[in-house]
Phi, psi and omega in degrees: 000134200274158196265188186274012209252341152285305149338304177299323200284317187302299180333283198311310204275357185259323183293013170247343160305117161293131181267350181288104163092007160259160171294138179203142209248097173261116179272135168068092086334348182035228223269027154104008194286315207265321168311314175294336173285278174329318211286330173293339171272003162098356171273159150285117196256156148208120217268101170277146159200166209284304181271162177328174153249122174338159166296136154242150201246187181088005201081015194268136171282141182245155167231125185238158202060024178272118211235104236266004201251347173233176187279136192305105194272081159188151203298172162306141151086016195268338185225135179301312214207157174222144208233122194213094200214120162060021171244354185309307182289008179244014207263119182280314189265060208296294204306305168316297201311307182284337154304327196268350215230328171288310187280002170264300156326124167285163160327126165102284185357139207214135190241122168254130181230155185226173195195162132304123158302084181257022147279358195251156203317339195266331196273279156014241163017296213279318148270341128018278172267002182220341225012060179234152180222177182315113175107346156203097197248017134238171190312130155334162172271120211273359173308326198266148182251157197281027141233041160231000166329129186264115154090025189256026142265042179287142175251144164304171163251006183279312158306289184316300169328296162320315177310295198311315176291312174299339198252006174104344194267164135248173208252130203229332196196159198216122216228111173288137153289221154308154180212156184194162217284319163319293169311327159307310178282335214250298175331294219268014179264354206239342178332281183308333202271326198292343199284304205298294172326309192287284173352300190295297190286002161236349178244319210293329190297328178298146183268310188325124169266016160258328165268019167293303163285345158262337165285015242226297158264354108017278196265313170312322183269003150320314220256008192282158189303296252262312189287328176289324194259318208272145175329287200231159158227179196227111164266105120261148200220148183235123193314146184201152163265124188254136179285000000 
């Protein structure tokens, strides 16, 4: 269930999308926070989950039995937008969800997704010393079978890039949630050492000079605050034709 400070990050990255007369697709809604939020915001929602989804007011449709591990039962090309919060890290089959999530989208089209940040410093640290990161910090409950196991797909977001450069996206925009005061302290004791390493091991190690130039951008959005500090992050991406 997204907190208000992921809700607040969705709210803002969606209030630059014009909502008049578009569609917008929230998959796994659960308990309806964010189909409501949008739908106030003036998009048409329809709102999926694996189970019934709750009553909702504003007109938002509900689809029940939508199963984020198989294909997306509505044609190509059906939605302005798509809504995607805390559930991505519960998915086995992530590479399927952002193809199946490209082809639904029209041209143009813009997907906002949210994740536990298991990049950010305290989570680093953490594994370090634990080898568990942000979002699983001890072993699953082997009672839960994986796919009700909670967060035991996390995703990087250098993974989530990648889907995104294969599936038609680009990456448009990168949004912080909570931020506390330990990942703050531990950025600025650790900053200058986080540059040096990386610089040698992702750009001077590459040989290739075109992938040299996606690491390039890349490792900017690593070292950027919202991946150093926040809890959680919220991407947007926009379906694009690539030459």
């Amino acid at each position: 269930m997204p907190n208000a400070y992921i809700l607040d990050a969705v709210k803002q990255l969606w209030a630059g999308n014009p909502s008049r007369g578009k569609i917008l697709l929230d998959l796994s809604c659960g308990g309806g926070q964010t189909s409501r939020l949008l739908a106030g915001q003036g998009f048409g929602v329809i709102a999926t989950d694996y189970l019934p989804p709750p009553p909702m007011p504003n007109g938002i449709r509900r689809v029940a039995g939508v199963d984020l591990n198989a294909f997306l039962p509505f044609k190509s090309g059906s939605f302005d937008a798509v809504n995607l919060i805390e559930v991505i890290e519960h998915i086995e089959n992530q590479p399927q969800l952002i193809r199946e999530i490209g082809r639904v989208l029209k041209p143009e089209g813009v997907v906002v997704i949210s994740t536990p940040n298991v990049l950010n410093v305290l989570s680093r640290l953490r594994f370090l010393f634990t080898g568990f990161l942000r979002g699983r910090v001890r072993p699953a409950h082997y009672t839960s079978a994986p796919g009700q196991a909670p967060n035991i797909y996390l995703l990087h977001f250098y993974e989530l890039y990648y889907l995104f450069f294969h599936y038609g996206f680009e990456v448009q925009e990168l949004r912080k949630t909570r931020i506390k005061f330990a990942p703050v302290f531990f950025t600025l004791l650790f900053y200058p050492l986080m540059w040096m390493f990386s610089l040698e091991a992702v750009i001077r190690a590459e040989k290739d000079p075109t992938q040299r130039g996606y690491n390039w951008q890349i490792l900017r959005w690593l070292l950027s605050s919202p991946l150093l500090l926040s809890d959680n992050i919220v991407v947007k991406a926009k379906k694009v034709r690539r030459q």
